[in-house]
Backbone as XML, in Angstrom:
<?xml version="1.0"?>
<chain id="A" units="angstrom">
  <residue number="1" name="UNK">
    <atom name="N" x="18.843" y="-20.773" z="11.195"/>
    <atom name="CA" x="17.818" y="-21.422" z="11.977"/>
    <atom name="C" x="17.337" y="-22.639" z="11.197"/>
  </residue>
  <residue number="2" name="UNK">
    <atom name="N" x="16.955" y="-23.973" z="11.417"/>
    <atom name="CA" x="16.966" y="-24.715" z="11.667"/>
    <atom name="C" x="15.563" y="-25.006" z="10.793"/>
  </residue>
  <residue number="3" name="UNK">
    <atom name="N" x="14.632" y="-25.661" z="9.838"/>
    <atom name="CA" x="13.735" y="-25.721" z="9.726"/>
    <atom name="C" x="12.639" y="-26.564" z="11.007"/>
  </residue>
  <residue number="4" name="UNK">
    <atom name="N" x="13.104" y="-26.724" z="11.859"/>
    <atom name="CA" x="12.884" y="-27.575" z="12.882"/>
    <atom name="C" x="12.201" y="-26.762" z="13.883"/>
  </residue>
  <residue number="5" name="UNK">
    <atom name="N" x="13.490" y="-25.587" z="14.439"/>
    <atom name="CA" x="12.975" y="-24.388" z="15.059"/>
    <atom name="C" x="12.122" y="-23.334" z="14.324"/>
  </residue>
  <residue number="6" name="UNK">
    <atom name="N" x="12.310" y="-23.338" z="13.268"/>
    <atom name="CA" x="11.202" y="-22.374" z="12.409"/>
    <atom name="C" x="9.648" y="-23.122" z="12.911"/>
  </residue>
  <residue number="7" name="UNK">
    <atom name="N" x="9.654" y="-24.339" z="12.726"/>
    <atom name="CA" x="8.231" y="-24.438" z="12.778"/>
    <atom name="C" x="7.929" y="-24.858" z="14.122"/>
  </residue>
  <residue number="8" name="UNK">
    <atom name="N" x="8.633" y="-24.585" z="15.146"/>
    <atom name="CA" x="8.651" y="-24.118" z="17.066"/>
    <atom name="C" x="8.084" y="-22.971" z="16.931"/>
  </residue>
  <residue number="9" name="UNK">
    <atom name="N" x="8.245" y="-22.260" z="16.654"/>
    <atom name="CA" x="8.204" y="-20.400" z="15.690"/>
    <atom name="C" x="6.906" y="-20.215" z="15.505"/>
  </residue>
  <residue number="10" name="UNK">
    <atom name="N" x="6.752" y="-20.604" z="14.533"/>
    <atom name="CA" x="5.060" y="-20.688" z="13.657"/>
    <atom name="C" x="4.594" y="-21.433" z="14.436"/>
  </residue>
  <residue number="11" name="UNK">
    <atom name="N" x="4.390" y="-22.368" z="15.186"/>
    <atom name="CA" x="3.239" y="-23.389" z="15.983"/>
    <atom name="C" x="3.056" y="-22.567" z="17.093"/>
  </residue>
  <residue number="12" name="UNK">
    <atom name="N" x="4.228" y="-21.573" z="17.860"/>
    <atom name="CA" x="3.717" y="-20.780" z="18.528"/>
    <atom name="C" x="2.970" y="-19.654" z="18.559"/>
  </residue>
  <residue number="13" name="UNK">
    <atom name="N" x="3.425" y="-18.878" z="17.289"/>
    <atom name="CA" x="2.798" y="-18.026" z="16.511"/>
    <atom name="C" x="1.483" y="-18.106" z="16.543"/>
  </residue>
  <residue number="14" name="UNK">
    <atom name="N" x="1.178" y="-19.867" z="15.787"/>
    <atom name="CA" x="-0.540" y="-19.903" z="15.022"/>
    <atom name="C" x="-1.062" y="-20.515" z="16.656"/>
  </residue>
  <residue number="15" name="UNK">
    <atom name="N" x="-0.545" y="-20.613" z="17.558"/>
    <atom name="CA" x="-1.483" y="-21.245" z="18.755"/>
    <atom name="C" x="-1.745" y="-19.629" z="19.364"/>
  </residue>
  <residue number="16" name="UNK">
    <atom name="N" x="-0.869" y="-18.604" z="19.178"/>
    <atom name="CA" x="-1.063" y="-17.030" z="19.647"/>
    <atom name="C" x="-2.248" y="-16.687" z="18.849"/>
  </residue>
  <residue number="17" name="UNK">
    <atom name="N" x="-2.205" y="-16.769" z="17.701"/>
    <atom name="CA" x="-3.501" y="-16.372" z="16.838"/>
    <atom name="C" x="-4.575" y="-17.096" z="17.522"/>
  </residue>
  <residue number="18" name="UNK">
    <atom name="N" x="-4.297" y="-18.398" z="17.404"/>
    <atom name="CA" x="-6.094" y="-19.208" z="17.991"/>
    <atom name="C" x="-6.551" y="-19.162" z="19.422"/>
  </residue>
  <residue number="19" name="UNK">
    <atom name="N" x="-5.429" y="-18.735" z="20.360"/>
    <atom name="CA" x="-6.001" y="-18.734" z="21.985"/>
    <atom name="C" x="-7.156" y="-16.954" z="21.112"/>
  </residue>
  <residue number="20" name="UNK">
    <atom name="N" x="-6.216" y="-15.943" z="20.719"/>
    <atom name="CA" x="-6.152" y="-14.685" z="20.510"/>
    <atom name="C" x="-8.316" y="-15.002" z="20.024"/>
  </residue>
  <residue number="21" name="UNK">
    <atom name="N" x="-8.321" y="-15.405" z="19.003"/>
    <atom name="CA" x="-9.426" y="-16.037" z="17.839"/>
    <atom name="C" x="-10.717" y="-16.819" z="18.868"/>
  </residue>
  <residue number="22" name="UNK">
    <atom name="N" x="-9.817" y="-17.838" z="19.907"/>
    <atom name="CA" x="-10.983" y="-18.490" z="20.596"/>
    <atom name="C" x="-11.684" y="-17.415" z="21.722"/>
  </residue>
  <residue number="23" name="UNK">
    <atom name="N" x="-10.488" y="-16.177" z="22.165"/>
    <atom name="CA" x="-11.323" y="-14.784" z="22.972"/>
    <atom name="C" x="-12.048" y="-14.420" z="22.751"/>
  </residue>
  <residue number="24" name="UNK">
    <atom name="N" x="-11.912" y="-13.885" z="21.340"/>
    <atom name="CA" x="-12.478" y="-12.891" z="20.449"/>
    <atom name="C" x="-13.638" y="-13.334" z="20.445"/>
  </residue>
  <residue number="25" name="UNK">
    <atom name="N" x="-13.950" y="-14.893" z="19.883"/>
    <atom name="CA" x="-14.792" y="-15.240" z="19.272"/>
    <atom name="C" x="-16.024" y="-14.848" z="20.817"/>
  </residue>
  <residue number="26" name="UNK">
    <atom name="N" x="-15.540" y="-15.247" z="21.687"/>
    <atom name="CA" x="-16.408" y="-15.674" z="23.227"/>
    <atom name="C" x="-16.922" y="-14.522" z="23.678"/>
  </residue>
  <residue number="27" name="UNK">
    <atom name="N" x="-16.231" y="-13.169" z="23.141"/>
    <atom name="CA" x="-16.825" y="-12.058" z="23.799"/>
    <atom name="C" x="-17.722" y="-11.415" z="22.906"/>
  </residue>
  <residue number="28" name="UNK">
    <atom name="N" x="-17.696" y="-12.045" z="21.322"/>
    <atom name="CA" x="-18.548" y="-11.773" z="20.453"/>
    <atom name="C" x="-19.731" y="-12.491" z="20.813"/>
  </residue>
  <residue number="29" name="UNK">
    <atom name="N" x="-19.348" y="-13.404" z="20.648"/>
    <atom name="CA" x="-20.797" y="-14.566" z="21.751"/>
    <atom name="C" x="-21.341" y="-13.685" z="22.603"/>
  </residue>
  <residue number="30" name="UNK">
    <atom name="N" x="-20.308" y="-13.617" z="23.964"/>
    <atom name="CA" x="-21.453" y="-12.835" z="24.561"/>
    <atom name="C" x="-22.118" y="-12.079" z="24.347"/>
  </residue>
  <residue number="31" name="UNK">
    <atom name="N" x="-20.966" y="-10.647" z="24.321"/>
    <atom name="CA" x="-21.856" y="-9.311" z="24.015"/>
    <atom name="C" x="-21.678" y="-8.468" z="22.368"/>
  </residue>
  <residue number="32" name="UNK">
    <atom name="N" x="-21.538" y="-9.330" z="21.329"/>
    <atom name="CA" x="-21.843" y="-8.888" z="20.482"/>
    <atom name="C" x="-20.104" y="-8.603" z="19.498"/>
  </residue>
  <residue number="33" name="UNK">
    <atom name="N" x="-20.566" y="-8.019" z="18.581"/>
    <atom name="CA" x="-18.852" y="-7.942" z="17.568"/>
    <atom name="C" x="-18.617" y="-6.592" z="18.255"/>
  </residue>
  <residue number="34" name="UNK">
    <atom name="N" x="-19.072" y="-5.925" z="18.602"/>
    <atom name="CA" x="-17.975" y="-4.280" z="19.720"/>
    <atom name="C" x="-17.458" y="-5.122" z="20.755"/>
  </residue>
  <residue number="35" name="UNK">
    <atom name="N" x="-17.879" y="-5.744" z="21.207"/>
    <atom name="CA" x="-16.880" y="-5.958" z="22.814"/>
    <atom name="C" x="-16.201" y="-6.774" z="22.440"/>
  </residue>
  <residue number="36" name="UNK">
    <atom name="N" x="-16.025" y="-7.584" z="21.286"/>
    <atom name="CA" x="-14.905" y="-8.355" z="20.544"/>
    <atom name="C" x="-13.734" y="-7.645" z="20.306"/>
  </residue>
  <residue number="37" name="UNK">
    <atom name="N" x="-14.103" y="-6.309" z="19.632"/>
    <atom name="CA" x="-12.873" y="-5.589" z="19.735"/>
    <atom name="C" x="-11.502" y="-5.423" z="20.119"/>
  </residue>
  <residue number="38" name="UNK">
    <atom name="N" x="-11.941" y="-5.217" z="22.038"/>
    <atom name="CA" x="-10.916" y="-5.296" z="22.803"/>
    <atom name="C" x="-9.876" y="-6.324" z="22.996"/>
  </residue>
  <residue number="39" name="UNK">
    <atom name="N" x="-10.394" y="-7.624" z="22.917"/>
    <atom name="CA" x="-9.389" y="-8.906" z="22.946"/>
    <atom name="C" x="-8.618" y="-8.955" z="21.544"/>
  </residue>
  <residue number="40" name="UNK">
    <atom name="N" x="-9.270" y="-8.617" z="20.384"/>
    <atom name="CA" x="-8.498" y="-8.899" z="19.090"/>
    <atom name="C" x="-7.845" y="-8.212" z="18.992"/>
  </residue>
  <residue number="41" name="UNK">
    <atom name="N" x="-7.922" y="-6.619" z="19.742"/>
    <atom name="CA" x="-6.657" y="-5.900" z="19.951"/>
    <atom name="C" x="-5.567" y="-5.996" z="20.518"/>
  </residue>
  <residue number="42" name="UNK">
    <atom name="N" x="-6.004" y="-6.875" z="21.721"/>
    <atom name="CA" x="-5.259" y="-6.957" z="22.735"/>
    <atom name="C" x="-4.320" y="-8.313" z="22.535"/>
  </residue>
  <residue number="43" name="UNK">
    <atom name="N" x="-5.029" y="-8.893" z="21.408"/>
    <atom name="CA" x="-4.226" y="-10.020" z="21.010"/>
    <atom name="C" x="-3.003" y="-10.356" z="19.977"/>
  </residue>
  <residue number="44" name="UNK">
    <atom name="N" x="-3.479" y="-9.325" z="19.359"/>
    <atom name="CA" x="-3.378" y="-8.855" z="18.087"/>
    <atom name="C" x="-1.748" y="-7.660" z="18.777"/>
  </residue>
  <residue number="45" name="UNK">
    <atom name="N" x="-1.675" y="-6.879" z="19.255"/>
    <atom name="CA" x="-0.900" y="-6.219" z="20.632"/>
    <atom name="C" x="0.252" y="-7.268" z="20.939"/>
  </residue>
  <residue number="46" name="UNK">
    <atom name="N" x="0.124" y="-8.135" z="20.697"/>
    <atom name="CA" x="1.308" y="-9.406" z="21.372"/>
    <atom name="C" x="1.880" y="-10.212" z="19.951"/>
  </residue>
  <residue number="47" name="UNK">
    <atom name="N" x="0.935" y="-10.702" z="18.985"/>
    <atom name="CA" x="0.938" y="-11.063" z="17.920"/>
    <atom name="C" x="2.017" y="-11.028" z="17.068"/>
  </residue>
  <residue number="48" name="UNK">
    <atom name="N" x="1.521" y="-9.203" z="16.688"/>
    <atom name="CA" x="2.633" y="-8.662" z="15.566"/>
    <atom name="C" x="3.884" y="-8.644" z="16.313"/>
  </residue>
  <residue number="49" name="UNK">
    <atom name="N" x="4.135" y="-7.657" z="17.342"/>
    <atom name="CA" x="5.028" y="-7.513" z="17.661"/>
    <atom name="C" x="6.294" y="-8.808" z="17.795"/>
  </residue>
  <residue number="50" name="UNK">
    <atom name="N" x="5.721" y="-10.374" z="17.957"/>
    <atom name="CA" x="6.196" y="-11.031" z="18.232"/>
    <atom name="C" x="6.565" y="-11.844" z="16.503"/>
  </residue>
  <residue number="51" name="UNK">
    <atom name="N" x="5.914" y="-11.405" z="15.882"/>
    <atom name="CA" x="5.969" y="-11.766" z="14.068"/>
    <atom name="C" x="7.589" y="-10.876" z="14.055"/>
  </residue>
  <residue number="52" name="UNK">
    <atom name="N" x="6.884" y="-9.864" z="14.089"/>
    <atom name="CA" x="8.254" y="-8.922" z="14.088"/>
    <atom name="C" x="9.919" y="-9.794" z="14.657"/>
  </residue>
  <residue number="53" name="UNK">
    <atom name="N" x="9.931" y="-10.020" z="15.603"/>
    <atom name="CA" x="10.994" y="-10.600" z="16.176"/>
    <atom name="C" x="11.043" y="-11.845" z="15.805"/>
  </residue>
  <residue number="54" name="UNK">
    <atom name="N" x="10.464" y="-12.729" z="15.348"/>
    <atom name="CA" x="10.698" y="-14.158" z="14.794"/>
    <atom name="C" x="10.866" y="-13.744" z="13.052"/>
  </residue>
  <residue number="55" name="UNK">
    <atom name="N" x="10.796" y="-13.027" z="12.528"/>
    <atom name="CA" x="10.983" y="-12.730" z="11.049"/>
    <atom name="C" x="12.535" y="-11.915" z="11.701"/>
  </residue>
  <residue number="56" name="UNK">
    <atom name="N" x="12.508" y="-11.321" z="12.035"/>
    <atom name="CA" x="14.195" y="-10.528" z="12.201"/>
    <atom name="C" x="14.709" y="-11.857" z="12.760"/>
  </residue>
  <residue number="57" name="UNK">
    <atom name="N" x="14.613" y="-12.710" z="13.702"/>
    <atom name="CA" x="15.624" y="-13.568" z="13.695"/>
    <atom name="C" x="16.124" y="-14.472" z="12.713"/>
  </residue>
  <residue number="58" name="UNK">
    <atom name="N" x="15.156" y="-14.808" z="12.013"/>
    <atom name="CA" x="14.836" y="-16.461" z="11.283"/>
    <atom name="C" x="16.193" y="-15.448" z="9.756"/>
  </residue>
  <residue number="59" name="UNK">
    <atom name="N" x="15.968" y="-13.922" z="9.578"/>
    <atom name="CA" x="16.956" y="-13.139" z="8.649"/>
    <atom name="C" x="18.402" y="-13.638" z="8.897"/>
  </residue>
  <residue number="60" name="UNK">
    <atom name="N" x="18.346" y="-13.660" z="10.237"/>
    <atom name="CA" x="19.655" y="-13.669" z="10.558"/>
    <atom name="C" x="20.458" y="-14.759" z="11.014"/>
  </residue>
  <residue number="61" name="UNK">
    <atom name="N" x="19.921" y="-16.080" z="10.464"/>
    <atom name="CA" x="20.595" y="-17.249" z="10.289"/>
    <atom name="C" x="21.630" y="-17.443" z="9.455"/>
  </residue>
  <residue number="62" name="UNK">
    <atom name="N" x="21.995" y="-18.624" z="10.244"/>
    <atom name="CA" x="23.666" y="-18.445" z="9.197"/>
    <atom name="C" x="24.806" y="-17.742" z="9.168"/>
  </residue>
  <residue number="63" name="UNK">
    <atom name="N" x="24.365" y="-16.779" z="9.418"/>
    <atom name="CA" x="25.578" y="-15.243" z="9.810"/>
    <atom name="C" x="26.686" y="-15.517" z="11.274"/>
  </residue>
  <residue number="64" name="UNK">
    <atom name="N" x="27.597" y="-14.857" z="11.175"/>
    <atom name="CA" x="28.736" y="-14.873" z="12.506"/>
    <atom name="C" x="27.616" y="-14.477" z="13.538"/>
  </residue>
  <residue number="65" name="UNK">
    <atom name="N" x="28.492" y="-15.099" z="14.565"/>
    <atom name="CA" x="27.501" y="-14.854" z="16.120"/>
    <atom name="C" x="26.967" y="-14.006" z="16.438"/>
  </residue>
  <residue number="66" name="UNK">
    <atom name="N" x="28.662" y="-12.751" z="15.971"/>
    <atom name="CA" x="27.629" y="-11.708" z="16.508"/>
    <atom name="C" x="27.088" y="-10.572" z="15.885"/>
  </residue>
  <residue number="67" name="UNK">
    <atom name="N" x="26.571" y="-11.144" z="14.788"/>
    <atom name="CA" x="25.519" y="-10.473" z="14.006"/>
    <atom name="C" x="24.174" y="-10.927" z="14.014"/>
  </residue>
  <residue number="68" name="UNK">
    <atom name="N" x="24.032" y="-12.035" z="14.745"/>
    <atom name="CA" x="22.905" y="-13.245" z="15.178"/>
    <atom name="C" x="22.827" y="-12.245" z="16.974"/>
  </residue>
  <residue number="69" name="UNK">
    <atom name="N" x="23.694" y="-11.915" z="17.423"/>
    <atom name="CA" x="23.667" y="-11.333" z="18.872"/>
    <atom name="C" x="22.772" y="-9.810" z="18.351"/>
  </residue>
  <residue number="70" name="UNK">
    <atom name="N" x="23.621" y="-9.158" z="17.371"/>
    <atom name="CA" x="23.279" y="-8.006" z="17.083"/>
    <atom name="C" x="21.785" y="-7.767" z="16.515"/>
  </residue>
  <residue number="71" name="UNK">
    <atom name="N" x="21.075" y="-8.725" z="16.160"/>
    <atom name="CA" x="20.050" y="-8.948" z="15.040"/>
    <atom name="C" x="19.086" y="-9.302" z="16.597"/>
  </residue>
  <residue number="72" name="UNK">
    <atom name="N" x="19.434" y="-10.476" z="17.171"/>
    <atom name="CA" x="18.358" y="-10.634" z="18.685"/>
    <atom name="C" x="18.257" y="-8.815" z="19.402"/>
  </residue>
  <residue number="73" name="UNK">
    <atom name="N" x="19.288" y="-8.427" z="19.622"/>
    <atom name="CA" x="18.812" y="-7.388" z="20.574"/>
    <atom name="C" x="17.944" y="-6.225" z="19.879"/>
  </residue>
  <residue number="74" name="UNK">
    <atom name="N" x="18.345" y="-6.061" z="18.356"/>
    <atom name="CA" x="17.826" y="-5.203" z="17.213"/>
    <atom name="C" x="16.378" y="-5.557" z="17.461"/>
  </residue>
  <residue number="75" name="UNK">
    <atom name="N" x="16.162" y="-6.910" z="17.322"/>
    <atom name="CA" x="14.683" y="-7.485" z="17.169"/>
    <atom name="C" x="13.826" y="-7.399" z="18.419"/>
  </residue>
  <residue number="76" name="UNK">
    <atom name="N" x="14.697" y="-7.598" z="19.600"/>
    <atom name="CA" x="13.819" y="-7.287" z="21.048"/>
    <atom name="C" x="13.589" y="-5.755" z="20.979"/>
  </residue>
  <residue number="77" name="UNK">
    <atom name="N" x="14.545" y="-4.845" z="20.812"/>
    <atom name="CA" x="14.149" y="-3.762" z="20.887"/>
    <atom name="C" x="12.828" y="-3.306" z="20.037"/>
  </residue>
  <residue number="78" name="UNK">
    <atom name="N" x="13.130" y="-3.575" z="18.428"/>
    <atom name="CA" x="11.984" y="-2.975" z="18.183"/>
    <atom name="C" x="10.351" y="-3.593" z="18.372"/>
  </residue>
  <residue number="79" name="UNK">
    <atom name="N" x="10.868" y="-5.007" z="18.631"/>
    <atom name="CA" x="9.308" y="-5.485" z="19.407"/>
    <atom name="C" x="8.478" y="-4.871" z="20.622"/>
  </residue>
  <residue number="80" name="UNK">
    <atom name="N" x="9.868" y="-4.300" z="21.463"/>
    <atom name="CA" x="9.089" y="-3.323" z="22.796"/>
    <atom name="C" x="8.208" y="-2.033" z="22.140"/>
  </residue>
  <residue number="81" name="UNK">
    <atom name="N" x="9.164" y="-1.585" z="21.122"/>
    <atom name="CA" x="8.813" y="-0.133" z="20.250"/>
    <atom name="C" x="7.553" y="-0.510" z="19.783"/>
  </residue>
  <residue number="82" name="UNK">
    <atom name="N" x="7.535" y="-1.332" z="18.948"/>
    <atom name="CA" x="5.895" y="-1.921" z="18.449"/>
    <atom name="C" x="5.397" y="-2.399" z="19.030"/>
  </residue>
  <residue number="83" name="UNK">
    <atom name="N" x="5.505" y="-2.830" z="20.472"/>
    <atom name="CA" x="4.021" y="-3.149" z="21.174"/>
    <atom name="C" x="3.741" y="-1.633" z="21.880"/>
  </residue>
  <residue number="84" name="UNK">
    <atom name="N" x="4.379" y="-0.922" z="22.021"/>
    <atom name="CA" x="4.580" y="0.617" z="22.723"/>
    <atom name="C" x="3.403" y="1.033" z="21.736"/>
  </residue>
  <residue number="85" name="UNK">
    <atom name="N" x="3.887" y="1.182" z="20.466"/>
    <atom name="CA" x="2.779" y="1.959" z="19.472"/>
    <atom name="C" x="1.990" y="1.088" z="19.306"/>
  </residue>
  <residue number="86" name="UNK">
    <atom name="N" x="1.755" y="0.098" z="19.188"/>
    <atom name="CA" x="0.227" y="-0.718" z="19.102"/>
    <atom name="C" x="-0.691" y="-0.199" z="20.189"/>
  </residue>
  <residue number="87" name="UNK">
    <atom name="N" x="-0.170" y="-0.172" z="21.419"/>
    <atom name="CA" x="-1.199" y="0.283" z="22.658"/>
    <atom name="C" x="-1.183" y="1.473" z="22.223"/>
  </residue>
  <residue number="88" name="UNK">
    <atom name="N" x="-0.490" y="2.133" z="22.168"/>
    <atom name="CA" x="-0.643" y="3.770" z="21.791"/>
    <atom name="C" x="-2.139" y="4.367" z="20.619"/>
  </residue>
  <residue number="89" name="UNK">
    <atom name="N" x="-1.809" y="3.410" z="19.556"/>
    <atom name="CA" x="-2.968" y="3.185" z="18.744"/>
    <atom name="C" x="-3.829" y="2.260" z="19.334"/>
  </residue>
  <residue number="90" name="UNK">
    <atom name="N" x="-3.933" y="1.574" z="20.290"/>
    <atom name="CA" x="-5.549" y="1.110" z="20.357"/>
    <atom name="C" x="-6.138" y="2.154" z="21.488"/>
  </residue>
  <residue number="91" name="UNK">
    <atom name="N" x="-5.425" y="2.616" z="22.549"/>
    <atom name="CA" x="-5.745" y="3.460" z="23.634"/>
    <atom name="C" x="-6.591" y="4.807" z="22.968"/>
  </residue>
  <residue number="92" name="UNK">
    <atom name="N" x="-6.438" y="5.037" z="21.366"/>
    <atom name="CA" x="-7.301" y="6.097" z="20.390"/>
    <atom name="C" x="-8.296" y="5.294" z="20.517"/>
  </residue>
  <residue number="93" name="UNK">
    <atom name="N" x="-8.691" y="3.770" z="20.543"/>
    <atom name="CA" x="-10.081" y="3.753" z="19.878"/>
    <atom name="C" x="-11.308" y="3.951" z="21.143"/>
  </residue>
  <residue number="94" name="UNK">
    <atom name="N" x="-12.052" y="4.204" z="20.459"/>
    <atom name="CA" x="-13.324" y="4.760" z="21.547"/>
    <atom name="C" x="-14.227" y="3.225" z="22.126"/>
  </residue>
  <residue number="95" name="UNK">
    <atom name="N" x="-14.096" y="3.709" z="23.584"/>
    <atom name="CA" x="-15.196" y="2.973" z="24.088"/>
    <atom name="C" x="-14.238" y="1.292" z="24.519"/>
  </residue>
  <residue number="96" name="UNK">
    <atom name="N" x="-12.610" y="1.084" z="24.062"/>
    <atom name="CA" x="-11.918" y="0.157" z="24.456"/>
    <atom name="C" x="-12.257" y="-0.094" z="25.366"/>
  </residue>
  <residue number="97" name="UNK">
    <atom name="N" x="-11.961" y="-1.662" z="25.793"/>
    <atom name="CA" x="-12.301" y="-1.977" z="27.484"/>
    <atom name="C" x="-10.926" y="-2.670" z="27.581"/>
  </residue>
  <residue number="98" name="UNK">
    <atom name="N" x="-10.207" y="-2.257" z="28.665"/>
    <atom name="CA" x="-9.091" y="-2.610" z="29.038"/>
    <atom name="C" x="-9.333" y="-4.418" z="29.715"/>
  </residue>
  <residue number="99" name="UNK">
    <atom name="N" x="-10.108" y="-4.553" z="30.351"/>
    <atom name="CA" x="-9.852" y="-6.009" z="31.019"/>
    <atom name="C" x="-10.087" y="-6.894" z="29.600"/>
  </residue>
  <residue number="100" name="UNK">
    <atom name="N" x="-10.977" y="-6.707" z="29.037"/>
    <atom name="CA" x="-10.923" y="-8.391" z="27.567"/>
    <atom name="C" x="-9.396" y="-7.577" z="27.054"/>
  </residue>
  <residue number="101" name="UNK">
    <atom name="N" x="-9.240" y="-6.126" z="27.153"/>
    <atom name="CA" x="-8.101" y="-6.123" z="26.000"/>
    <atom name="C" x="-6.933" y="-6.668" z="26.878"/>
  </residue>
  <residue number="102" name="UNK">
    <atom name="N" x="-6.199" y="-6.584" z="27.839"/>
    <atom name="CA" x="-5.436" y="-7.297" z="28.678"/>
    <atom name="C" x="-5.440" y="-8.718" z="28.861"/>
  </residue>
  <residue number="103" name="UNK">
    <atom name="N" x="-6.775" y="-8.821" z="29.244"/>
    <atom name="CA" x="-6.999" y="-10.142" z="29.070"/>
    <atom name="C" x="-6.261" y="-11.009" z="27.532"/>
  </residue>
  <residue number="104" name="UNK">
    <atom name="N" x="-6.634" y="-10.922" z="26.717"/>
    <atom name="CA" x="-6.054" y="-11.487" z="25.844"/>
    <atom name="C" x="-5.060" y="-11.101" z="25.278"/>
  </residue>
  <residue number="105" name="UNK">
    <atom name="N" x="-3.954" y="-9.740" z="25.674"/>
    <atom name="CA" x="-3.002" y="-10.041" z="25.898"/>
    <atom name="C" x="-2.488" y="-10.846" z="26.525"/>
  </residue>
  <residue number="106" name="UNK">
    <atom name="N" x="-2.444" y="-10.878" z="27.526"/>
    <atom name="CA" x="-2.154" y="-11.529" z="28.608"/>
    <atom name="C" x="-1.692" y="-13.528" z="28.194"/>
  </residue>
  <residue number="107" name="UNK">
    <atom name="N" x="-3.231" y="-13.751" z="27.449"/>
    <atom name="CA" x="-3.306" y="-15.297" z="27.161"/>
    <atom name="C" x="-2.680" y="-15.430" z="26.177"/>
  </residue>
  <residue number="108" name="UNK">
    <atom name="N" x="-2.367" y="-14.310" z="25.137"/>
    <atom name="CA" x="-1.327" y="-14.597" z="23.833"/>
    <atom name="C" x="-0.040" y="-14.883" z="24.091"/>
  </residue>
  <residue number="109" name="UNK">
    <atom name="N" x="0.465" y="-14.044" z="25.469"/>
    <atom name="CA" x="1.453" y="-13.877" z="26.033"/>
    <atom name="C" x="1.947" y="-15.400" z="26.394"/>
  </residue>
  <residue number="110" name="UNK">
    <atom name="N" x="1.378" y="-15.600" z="27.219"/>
    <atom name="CA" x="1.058" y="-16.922" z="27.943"/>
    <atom name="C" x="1.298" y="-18.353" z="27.076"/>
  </residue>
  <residue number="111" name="UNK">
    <atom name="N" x="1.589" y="-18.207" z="25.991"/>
    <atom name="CA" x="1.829" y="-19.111" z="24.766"/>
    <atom name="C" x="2.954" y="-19.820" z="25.013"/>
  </residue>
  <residue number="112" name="UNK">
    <atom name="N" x="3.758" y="-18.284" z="25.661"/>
    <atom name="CA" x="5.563" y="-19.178" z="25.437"/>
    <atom name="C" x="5.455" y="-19.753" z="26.663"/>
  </residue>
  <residue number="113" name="UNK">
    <atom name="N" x="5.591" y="-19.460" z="27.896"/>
    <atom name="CA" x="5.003" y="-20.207" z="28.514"/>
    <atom name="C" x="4.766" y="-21.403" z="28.768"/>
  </residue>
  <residue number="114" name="UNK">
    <atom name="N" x="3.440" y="-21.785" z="28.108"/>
    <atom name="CA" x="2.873" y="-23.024" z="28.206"/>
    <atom name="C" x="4.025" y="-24.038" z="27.148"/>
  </residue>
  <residue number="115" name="UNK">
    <atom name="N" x="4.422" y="-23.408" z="25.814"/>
    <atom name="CA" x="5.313" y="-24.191" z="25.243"/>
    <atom name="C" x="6.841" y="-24.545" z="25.977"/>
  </residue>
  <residue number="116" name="UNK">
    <atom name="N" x="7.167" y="-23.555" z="26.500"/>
    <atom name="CA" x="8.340" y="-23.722" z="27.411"/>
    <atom name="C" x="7.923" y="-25.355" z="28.588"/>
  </residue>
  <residue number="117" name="UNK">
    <atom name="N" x="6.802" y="-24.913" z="28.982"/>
    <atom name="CA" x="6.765" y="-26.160" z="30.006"/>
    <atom name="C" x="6.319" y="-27.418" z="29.023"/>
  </residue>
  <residue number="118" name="UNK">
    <atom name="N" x="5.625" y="-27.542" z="28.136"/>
    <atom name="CA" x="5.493" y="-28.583" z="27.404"/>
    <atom name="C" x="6.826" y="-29.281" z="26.628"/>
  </residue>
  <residue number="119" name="UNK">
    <atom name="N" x="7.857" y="-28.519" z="26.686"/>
    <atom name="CA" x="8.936" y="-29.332" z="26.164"/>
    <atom name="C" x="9.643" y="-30.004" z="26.992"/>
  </residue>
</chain>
């Protein structure tokens, strides 16, 4: 990979953190650092999982195709697996509110997206 596309990578990454950061911050505004919770989870829910799969790819540069093929599907899979157990572990914490936590899934999500149409 390309130092070019690496930092396509990370700019999407750190704009996932700051939509994730500008939620958080707004529902702390409103109603305080508990109802912040839910969005930094929920952001946080899209985040790693997606760290995860841009660190397994960026490994597997350089290599024959299809170990670059083998390494993408390796990396999608276990990103589904770890966003599976991230909800799994936030759905334990008490008093979660599903709409900010969706919600900012949702807008972390929404990253590629917006970068897809901006290019």
């Amino acid at each position: 990979m390309t130092d070019r596309k690496f930092s396509t990578v990370v700019k999407i990454l750190s704009y996932q953190v700051l939509i994730t950061l500008i939620i958080t911050l707004g529902f702390a505004v409103a109603g305080g650092w508990q109802k912040a919770l839910s969005p930094l989870c929920g952001g946080l829910a899209a985040i790693i999982p997606n760290l995860y799969f841009a660190l397994r790819i960026y490994k597997s540069a350089g290599q024959e195709a299809r170990k670059i093929v083998r390494s993408f599907y390796a990396g999608e899979s276990g990103k589904l697996l770890l966003t599976g157990a991230l909800f799994a572990m936030i759905f334990q914490i008490p008093d979660i509110q599903l709409l900010p936590l969706f919600a900012a899934y949702a807008a972390a999500l929404s990253v590629f997206w917006f970068a897809l149409l901006m290019r």
